[in-house]
N, C-alpha and C positions, 0 to 999 in steps of 0.2 A: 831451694836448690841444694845440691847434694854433694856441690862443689864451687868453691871460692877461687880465684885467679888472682894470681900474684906476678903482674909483671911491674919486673925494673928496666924498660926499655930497650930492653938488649935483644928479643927477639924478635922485637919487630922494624929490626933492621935489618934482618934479614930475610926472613916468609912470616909467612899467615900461621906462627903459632903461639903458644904463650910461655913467658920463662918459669912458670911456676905452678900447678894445681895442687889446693888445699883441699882434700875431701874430707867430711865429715868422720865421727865414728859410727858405729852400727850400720855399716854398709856392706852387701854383699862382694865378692871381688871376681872377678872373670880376670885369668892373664891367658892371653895364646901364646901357641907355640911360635914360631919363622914359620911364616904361611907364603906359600911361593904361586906363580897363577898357573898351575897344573891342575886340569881339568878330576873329576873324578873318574870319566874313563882314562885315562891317562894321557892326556890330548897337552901340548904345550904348545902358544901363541909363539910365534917366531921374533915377534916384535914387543920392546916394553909397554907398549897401549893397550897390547890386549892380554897379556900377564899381568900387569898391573891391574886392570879391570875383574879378572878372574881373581887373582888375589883379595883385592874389596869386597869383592862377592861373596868371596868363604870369609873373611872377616864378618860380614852382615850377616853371615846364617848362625857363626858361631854366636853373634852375641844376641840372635832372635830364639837360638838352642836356649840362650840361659835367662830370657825372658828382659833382653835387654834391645838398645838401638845404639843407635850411631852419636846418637847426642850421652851416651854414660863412656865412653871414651876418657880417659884422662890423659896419657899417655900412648905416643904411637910411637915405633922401633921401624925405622927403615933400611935395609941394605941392599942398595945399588952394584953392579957389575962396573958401570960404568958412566963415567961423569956426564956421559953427553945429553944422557938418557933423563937427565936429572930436569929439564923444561917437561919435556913431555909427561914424566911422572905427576909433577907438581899436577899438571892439567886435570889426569886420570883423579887424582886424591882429592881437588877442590869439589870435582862431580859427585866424590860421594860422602867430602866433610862439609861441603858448604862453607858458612861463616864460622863453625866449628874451630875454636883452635887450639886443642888440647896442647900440654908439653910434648916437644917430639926430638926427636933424633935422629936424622938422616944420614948415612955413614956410606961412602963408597968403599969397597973392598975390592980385592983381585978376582975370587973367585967364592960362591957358594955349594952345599955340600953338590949339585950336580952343575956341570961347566955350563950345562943351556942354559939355566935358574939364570934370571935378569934381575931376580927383585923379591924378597921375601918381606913381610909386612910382619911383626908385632904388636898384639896392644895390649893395654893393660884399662879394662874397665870397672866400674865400680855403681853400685844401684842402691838403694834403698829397701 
């Protein structure tokens, strides 16, 4: 494996993710940009279920672009519009990290770079 996990119990008091990943050296790196679930024709879900979902999705392509999946993940970057949204997100994210639980960060903010944006995704992965 091409990554070690370092938890001191601290984040699993709070969700399904880990306090710490150790990756290897000689590993390729993929980081993305704030991926928000706006469609490629320019389509935006009204609801965080299915911008979050669209959001995953361009997540999964970018890291099938650089020949990678969902399990080289090390790190996930989230930013929320709004705390309420924060169950329902988790649900959309477990559907497509599984038992996966990379380090993450989930940060609610006021407003992203467009006022519809509900949810913009980060990740930072790494391959062999």
């Amino acid at each position: 494996m091409n990554h070690v996990i370092h938890n001191i119990g601290i984040a699993s008091q709070i969700g399904l993710y880990s306090d710490a990943i150790e990756s290897k050296s000689g590993l390729r790196w993929l980081l993305t940009s704030g991926t928000p679930g706006l469609s490629a024709a320019g389509e935006l879900p009204r609801d965080i279920g299915g911008q979050a979902e669209l959001a995953w999705k361009h997540v999964t392509s970018m890291l099938g672009q650089a020949g990678m999946t969902i399990g080289d993940i090390v790190k996930v970057s989230q930013y929320l519009t709004r705390a309420a949204d924060i169950q329902a997100y988790g649900m959309v994210r477990k559907l497509f990290l599984g038992d996966l639980q990379p380090a993450s960060m989930l940060l609610v903010i006021p407003q992203l770079v467009r006022p519809e944006f509900l949810i913009e995704i980060e990740v930072i992965a790494a391959k062999a």
